[in-house]
C-alpha positions in Angstrom: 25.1 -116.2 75.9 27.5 -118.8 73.6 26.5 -122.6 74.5 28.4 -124.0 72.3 30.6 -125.4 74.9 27.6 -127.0 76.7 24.7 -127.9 74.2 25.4 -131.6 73.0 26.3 -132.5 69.4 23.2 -133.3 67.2 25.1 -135.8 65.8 25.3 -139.4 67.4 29.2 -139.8 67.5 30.9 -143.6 66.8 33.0 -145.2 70.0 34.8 -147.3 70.8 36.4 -148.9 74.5 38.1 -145.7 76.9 40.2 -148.7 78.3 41.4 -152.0 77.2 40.3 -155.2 79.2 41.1 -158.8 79.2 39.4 -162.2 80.1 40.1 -166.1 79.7 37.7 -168.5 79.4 37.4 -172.2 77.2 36.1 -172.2 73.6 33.1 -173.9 72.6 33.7 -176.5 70.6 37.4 -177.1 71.7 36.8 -176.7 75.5 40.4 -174.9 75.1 41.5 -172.2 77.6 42.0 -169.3 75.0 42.8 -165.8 76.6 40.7 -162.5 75.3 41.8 -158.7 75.2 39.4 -156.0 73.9 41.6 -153.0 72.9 40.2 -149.4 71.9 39.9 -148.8 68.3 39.8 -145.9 65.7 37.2 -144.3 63.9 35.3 -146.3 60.9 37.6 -149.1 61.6 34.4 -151.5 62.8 35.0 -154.8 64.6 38.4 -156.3 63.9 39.7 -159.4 65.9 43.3 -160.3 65.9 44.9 -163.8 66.3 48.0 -162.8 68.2 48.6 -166.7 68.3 49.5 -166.9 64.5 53.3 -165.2 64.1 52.0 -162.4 62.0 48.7 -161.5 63.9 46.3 -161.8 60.8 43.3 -159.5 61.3 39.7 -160.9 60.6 37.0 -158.2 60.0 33.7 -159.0 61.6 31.7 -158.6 58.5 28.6 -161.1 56.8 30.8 -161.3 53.5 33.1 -163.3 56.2 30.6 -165.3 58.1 30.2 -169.0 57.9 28.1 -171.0 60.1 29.3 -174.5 61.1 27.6 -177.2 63.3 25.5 -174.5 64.6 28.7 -172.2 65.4 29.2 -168.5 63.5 32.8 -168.1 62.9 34.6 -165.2 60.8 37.0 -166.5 57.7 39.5 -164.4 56.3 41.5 -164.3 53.2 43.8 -166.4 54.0 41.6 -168.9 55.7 42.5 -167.6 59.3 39.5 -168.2 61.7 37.6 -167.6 64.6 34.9 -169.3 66.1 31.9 -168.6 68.3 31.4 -165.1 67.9 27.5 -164.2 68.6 27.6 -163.5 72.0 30.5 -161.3 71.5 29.2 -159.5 68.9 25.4 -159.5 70.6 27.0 -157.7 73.4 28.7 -155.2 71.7 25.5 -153.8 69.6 24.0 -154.0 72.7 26.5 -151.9 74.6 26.7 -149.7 71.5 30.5 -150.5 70.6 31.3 -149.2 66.9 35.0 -149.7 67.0 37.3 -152.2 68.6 40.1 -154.2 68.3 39.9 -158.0 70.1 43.0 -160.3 70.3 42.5 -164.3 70.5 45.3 -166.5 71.3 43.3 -169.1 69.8 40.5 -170.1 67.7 37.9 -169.1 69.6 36.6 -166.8 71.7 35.9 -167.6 74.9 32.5 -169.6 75.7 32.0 -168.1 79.0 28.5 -168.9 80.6 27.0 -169.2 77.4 25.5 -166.2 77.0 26.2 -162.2 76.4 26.3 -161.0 79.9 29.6 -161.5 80.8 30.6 -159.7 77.9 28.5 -157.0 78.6 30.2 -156.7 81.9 33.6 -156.7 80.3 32.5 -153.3 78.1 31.0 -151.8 81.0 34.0 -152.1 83.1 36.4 -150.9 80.3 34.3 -148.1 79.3 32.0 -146.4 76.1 34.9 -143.4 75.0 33.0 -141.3 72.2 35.4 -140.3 68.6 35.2 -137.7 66.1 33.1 -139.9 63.2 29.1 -140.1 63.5 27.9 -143.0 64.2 25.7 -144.7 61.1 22.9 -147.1 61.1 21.7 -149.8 58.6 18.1 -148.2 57.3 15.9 -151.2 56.0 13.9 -149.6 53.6 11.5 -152.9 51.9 10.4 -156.0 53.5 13.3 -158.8 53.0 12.1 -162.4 53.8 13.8 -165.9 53.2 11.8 -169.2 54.4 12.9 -173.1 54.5 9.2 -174.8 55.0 7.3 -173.7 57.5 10.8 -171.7 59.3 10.8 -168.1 58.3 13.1 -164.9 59.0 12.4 -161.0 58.1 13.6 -157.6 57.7 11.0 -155.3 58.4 11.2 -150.9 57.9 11.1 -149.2 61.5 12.7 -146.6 62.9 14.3 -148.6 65.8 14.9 -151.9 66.2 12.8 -154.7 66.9 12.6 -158.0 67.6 9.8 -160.8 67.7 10.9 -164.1 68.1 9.0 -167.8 68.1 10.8 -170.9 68.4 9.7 -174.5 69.1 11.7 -177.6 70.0 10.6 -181.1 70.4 12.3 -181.3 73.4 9.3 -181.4 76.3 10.9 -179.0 78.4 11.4 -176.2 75.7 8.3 -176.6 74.1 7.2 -174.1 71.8 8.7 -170.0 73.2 7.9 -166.4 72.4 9.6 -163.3 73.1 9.0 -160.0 71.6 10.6 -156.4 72.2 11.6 -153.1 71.2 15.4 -153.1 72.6 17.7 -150.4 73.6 21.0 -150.7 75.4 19.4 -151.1 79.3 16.3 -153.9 78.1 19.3 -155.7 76.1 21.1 -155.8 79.0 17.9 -156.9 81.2 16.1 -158.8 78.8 18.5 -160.5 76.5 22.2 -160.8 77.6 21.4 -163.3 80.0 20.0 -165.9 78.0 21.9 -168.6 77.4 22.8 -171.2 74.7 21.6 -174.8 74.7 23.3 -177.9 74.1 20.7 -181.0 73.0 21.3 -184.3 73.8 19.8 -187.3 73.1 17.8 -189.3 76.2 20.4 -192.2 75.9 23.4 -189.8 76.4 23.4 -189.8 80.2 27.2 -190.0 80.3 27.8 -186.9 78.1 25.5 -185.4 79.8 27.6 -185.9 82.9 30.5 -184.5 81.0 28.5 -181.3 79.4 29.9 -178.2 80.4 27.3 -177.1 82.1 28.9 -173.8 82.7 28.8 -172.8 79.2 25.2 -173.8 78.1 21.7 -175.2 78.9 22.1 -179.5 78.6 19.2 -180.8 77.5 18.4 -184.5 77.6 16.0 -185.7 76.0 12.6 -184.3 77.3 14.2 -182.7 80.6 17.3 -180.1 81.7 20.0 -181.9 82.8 22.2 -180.3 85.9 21.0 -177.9 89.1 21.4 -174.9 86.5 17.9 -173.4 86.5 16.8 -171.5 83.7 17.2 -167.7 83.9 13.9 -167.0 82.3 11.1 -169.3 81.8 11.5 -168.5 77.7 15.3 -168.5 77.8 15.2 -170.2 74.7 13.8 -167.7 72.7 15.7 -164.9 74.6 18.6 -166.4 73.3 17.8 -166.6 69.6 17.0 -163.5 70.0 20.7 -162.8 71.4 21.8 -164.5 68.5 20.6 -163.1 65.7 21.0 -159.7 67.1 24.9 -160.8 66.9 24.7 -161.7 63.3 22.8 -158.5 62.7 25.7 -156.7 63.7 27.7 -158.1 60.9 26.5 -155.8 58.6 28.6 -152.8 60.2 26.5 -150.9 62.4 23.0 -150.7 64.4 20.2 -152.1 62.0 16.9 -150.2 62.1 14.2 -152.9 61.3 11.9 -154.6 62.8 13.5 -158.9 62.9 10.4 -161.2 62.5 12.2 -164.9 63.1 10.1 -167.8 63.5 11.9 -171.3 64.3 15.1 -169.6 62.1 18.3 -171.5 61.7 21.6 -170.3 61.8 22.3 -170.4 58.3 18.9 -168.8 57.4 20.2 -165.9 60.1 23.4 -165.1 57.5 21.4 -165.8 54.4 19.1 -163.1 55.5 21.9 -160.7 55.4 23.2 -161.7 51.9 19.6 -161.2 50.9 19.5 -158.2 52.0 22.8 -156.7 50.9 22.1 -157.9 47.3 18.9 -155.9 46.8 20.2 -152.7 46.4 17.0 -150.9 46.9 16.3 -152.3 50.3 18.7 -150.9 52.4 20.6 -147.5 53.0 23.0 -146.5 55.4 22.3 -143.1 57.5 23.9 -140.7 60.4 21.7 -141.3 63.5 20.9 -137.8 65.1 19.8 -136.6 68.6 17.5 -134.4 67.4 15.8 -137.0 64.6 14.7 -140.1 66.2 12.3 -141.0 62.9 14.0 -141.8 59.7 16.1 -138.9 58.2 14.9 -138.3 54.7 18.5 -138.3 53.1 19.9 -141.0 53.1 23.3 -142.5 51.9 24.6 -145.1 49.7 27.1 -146.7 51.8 29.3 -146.1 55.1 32.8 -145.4 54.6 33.9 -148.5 56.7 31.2 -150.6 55.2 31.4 -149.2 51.6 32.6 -152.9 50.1 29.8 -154.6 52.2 27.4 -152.7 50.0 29.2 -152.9 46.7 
């Protein structure tokens, strides 16, 4: 009897959003209402975002060779100097949710801040839909051991054939202390065990007024050596969670799914993207490869670049 009508495809396929959806919220560091739609996208086209605000709707790919990281904020820097600001939830969420291709149109700045964390975004994907598309889906293969350090902080790339994550973090802050969180992640423990973590916003102990005035909402306050609010934490190492969250966003910079295990221990920002040029500038550590039902493990041929990535590797 023919199956070919029934068997699935071997091959992962890309995909993208089966509908478009839209959310406001305030940006981060403006506390502006900005307005957010996530559009389907084609094949090998990656992240994009748009900034329908600007009269001729410049596009900014989300891609490391356009990543800058300022006052503790990722933003994405085109060309021309167009930007957009606070993008590591957003692009957390979407590896997590498996999103290859989409298309997301700010009329401002900055995406929206939201709760300060990945989940509502995750919600937003779920409710528009996963639609798969003709293109296999590719993965970033680390194939050496890619390490950068700043004292005693430390970040690394490790060969596996999923990904990873082990996390430490300490703060002097007496109510963060020092936090651990390790995992093996798919799409439902990223949604469990990671989206939900939020940021955190230090303050010093003499800053009771701002404190007053913290959004709340949008992040952890801390002041001094205690939370400030009636926001309880979501998990007792929320603060590790959400490093977790956000290096997991600028993992997804490179293009695609990473298959490593991430080692970060007190890692900054900055050390998060210099990791990536790191890596993309030793060509022998890295490969790109079609991911496969049938092949968990590693496939043994492996190629030199994706086609929508192919300049990220040059």
């Amino acid at each position: 009897m023919d199956t070919s009508d029934t068997e699935p495809s071997p091959i992962v396929p890309q995909r993208t959003l089966k509908n478009a959806i839209h959310c406001a919220g305030t940006g981060w560091r403006s506390g502006d209402r900005v307005a957010m739609t996530l559009r389907p996208a084609p094949p090998d086209l990656g992240i994009v975002f748009s900034r329908v605000d600007l009269g001729h709707r410049p596009w900014i790919t989300a891609s490391w060779e356009q990543a800058v990281v300022n006052d503790g904020v990722a933003s994405l820097v085109n060309e021309s100097g167009v930007e957009v600001l606070g993008i590591e939830s957003l692009m957390s969420a979407l590896c997590g949710c498996g999103i290859d291709n989409a298309m997301i149109e700010l009329d401002g700045p900055e995406v929206p801040a939201m709760d300060g964390s990945a989940a509502p975004f995750v919600f937003l994907l779920e409710c528009a839909g996963r639609a798969e598309q003709s293109a296999p889906r590719r993965a970033l293969q680390v194939l050496k051991a890619i390490r950068v350090a700043d004292g005693k902080r430390s970040l690394a790339l490790s060969p596996a054939s999923e990904f990873g994550i082990d996390v430490v973090c300490a703060s002097r802050c007496a109510a963060i202390g020092e936090q651990a969180w390790a995992a093996t992640l798919d799409r439902q423990s990223f949604k469990r065990e990671v989206s939900r973590a939020r940021r955190f916003e230090f303050l010093a102990a003499e800053d009771e007024a701002d404190a007053r005035n913290a959004r709340c909402d949008n992040a952890v306050t801390v002041l001094g050596d205690r939370l400030a609010g009636d926001h309880p934490l979501r998990f007792e190492n929320e603060f590790a969670r959400h490093q977790a969250q956000s290096l997991i966003g600028y993992l997804y910079l490179t293009g695609g799914p990473v298959l490593a295990k991430a080692t970060a221990r007190d890692a900054t920002r900055p050390m998060m993207l210099g990791l990536l040029e790191t890596l993309f500038h030793s060509a022998d550590a890295w490969a790109w490869r079609d991911l496969s039902r049938d092949a968990p493990e590693p496939a043994p041929e492996l190629s030199e670049a994706s086609p929508r990535t192919a300049a990220v590797g040059a």
